[in-house]
ZAMIKOL-759098 format. One record per residue: residue number from 1; residue in three letters; x, y, z of N, C-alpha, C, O in turn. Coordinates in steps of 0.02 Angstrom, whole numbers. Atoms other than C-alpha are relative to their C-alpha. Layout:
<zapas>
ZAPA/NUM/ALA/X/Y/Z/X/Y/Z/X/Y/Z/X/Y/Z
...
</zapas>
This chain:
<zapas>
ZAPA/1/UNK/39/61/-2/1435/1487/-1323/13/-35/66/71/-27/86
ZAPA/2/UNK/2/24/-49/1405/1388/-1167/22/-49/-7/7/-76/-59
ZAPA/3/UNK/-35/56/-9/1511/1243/-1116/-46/-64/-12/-99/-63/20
ZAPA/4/UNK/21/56/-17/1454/1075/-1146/-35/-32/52/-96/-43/58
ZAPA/5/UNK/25/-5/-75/1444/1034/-981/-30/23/39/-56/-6/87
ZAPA/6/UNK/44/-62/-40/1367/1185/-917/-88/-16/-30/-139/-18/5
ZAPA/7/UNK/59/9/24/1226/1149/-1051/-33/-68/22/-93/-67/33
ZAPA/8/UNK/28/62/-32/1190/980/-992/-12/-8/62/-56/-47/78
ZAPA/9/UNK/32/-10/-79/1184/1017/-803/-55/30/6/-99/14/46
ZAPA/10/UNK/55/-18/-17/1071/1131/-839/-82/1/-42/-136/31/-38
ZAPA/11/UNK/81/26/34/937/1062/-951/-42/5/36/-74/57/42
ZAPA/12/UNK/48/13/-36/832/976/-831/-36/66/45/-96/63/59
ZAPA/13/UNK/20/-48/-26/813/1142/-744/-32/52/-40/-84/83/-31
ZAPA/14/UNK/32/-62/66/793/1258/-899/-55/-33/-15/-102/7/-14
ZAPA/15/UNK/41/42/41/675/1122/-969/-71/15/55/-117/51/35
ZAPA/16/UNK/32/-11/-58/573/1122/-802/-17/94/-1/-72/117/-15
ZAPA/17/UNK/42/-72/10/562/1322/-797/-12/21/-65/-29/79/-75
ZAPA/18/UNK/52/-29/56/506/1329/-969/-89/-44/-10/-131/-26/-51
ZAPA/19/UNK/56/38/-22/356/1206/-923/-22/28/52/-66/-10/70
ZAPA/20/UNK/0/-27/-63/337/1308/-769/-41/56/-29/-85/78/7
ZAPA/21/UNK/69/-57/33/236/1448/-893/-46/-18/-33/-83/16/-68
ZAPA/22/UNK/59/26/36/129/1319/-946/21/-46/-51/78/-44/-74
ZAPA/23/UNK/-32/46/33/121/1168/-1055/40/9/-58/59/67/-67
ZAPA/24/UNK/-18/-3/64/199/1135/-1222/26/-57/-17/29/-106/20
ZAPA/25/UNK/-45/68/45/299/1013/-1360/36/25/-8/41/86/-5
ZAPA/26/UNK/-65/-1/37/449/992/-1422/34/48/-18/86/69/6
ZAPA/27/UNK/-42/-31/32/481/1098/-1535/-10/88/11/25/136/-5
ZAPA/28/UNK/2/-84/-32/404/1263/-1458/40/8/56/61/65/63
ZAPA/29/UNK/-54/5/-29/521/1211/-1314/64/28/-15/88/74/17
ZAPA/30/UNK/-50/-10/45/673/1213/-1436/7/52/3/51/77/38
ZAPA/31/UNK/25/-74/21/614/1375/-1492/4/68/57/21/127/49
ZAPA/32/UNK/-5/-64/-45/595/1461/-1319/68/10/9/99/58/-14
ZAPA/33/UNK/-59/32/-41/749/1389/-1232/69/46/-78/115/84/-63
ZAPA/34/UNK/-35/-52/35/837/1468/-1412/-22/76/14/24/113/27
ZAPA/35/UNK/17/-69/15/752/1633/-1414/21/23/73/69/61/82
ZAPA/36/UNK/-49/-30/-55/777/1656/-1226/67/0/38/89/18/93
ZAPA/37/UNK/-75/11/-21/941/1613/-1230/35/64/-44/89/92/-38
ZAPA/38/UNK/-54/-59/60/993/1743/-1363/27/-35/-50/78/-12/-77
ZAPA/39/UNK/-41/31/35/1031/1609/-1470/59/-37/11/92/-58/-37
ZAPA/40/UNK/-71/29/-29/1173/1535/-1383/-28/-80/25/2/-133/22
ZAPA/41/UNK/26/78/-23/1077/1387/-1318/-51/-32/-87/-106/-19/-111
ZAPA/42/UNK/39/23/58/1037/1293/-1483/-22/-81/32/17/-126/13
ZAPA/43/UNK/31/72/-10/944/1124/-1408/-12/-33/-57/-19/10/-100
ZAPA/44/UNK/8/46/37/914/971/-1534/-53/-30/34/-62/-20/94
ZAPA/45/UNK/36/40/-41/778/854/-1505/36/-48/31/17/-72/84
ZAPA/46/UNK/-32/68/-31/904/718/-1475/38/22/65/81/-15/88
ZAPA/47/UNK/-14/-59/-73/944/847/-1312/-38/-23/25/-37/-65/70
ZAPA/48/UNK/75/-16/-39/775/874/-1284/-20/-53/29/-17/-61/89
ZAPA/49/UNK/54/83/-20/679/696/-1279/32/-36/56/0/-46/107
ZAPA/50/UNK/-21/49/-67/780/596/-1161/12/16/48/22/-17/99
ZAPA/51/UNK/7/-34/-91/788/731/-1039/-90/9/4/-120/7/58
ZAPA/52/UNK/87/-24/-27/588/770/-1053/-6/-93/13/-38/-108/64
ZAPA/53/UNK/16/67/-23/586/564/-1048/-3/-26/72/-46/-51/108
ZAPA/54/UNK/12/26/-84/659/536/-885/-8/37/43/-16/9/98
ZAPA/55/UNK/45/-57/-38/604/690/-803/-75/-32/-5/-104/-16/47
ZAPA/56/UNK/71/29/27/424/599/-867/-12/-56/49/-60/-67/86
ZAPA/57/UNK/-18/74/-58/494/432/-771/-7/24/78/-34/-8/123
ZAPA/58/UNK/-22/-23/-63/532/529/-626/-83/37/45/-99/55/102
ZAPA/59/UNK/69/-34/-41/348/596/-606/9/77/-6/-30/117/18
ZAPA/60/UNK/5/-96/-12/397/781/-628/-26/20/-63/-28/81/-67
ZAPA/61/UNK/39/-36/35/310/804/-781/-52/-46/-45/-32/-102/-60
ZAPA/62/UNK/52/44/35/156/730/-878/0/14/-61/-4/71/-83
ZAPA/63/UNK/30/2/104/130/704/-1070/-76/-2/-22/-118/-41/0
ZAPA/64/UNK/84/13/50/-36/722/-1173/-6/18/-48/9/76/-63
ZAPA/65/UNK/19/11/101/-84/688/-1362/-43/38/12/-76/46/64
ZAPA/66/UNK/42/-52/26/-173/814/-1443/16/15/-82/65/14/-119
ZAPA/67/UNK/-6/-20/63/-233/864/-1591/26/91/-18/-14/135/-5
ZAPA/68/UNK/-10/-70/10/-140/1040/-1644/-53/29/-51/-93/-7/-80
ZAPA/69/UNK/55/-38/40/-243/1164/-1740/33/-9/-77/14/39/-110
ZAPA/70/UNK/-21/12/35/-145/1099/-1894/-27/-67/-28/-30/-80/-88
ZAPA/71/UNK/26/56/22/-222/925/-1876/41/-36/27/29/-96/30
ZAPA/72/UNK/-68/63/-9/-74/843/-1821/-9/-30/85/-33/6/128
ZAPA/73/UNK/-6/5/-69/-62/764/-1659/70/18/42/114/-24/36
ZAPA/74/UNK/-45/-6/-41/64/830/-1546/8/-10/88/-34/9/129
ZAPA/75/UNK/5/22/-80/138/759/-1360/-1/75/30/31/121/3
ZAPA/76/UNK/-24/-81/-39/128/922/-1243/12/-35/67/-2/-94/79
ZAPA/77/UNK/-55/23/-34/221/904/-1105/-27/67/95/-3/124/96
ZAPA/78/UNK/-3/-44/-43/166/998/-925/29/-28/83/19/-86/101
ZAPA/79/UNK/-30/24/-58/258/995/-739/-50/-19/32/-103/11/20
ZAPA/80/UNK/49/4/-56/157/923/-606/12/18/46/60/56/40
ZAPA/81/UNK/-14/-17/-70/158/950/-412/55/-3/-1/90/48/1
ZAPA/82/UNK/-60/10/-26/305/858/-391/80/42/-42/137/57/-23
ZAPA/83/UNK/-50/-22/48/396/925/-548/16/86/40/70/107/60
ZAPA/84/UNK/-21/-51/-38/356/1102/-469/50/16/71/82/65/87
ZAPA/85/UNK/-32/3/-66/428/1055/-301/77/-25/-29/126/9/-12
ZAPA/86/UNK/-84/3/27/595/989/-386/26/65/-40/87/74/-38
ZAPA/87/UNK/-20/-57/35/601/1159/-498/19/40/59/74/68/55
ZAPA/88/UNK/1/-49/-45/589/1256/-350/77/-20/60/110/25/87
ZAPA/89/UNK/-64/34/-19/741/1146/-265/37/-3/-35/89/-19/-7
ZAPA/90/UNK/-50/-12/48/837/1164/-415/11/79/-14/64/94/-42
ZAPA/91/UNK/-17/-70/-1/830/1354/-415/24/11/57/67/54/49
ZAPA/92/UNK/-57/-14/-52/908/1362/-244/60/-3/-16/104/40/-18
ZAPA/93/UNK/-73/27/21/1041/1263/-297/31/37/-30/86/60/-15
ZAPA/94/UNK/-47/-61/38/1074/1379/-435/20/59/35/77/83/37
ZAPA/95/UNK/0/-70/-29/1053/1526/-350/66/-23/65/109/21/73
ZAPA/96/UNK/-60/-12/-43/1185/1461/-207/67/6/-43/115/42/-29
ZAPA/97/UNK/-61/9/37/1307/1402/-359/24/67/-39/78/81/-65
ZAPA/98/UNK/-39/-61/31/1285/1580/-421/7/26/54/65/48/51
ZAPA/99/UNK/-26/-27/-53/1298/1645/-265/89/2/6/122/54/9
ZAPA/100/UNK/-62/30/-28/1469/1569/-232/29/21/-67/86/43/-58
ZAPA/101/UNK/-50/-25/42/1528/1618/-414/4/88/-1/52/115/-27
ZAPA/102/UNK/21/-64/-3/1472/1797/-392/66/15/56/98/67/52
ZAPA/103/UNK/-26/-44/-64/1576/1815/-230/85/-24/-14/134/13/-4
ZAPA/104/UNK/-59/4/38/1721/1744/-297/43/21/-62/103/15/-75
ZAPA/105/UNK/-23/-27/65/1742/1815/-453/4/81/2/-46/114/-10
ZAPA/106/UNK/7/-67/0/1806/1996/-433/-57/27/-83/-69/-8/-132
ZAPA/107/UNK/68/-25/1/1660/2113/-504/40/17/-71/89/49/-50
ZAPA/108/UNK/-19/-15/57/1725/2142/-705/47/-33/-13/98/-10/-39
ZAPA/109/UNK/-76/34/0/1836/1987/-696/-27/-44/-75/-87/-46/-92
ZAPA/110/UNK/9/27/62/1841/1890/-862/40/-75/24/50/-116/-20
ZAPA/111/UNK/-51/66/5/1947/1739/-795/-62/-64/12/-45/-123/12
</zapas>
């Protein structure tokens, strides 16, 4: 299971490239972010919402009501320009921070 910490740094980014294949809500969010995690990433909404909130504040992603094919109305949730241009600056980042653990960490090291 992933650290605390580790999971909360990297919301905003996971959250962002799962909006990055197109819109969605909540709870199909939940759902990816578990399934492509292998199960190890179990998100809550009380995770979810206040990071899709101020990511929302921030301009990197837009909300819109809709009616689902159930009847119900659900918020869906998609990145905009700017949201893409911060995803795309947040995958560097990762990619240097794995960089730098990759080259440090002998190659079958468990520590």
């Amino acid at each position: 299971m992933a650290s605390r910490n580790l999971v909360a740094a990297s919301a905003t980014p996971i959250l962002m490239a799962v909006l990055s294949h197109g819109e969605n809500y909540g709870y199909a969010i939940i759902a990816r972010v578990r399934a492509m995690s292998g199960g190890e990433l179990n998100w809550t909404e009380g995770m979810l919402y206040p990071v899709l909130h101020r990511i929302e504040k921030k301009g990197l992603v837009e909300a819109t009501w809709r009616k689902a094919n159930g009847g119900r109305d659900r918020k869906y949730y998609a990145l905009t320009p700017s949201g893409r241009e911060a995803l795309a600056e947040e995958r560097a980042s990762w990619e240097r921070v794995h960089g730098t653990l990759q080259a440090l960490l002998p190659e079958g090291s468990h520590a």
